[in-house]
N, C-alpha and C positions, 0 to 999 in steps of 0.2 A: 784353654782346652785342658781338662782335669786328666792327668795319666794315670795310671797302674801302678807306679811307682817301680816298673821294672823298665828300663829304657828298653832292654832289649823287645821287651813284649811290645811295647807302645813305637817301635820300627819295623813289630810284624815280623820277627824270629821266629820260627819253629820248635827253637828249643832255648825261649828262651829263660828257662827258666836256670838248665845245666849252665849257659851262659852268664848269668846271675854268678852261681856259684862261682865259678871258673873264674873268671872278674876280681870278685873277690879275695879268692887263693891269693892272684897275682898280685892284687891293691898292698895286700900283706907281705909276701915276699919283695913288694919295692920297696914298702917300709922298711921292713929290715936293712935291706941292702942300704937306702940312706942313712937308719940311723947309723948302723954300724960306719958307715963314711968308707964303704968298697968301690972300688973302681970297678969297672963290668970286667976289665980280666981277672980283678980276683974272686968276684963275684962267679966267674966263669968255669976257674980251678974250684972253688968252694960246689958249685952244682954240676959240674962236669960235661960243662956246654961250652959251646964256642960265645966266644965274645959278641960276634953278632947276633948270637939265639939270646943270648943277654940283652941286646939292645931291642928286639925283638919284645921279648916281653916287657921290656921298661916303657915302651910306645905303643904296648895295647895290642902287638901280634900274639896271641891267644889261643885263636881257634883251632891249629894243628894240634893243640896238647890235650890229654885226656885229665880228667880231674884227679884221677890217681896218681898219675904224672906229676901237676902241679903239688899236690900233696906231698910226692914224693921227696920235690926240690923245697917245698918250704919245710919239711923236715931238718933240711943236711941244713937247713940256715940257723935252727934254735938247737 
């Protein structure tokens, strides 16, 4: 079955396009955090979230953040 190449679009999201984006941000911001070799609480102190909002996004919880947001937090990581 040939997709879209947007998963989110090809499971019929709404929006799945801001989802794309947002995805992304986050793909990037885990990057970081592993290259740098942070543990989620210092990753935690570094964005100013709780350790579990850390773990949260390491595992693809996403969708409560605005793209501004995520923007925001992969700022304070470069």
């Amino acid at each position: 079955m040939p997709t879209s190449g947007n998963v989110y679009e090809d499971l019929g999201f709404n929006d799945a396009e801001a989802m794309l984006a947002k995805a992304r941000i986050v793909a990037e911001i885990v990057r970081i955090i592993r290259a740098r070799r942070l543990t989620r609480t210092a990753a935690a102190k570094i964005l100013a979230l709780s350790q579990p909002k850390i773990s949260g996004l390491v595992n693809g919880h996403f969708q409560s953040y605005s793209q501004g947001r995520l923007i925001w937090l992969l700022d304070r990581l470069v």
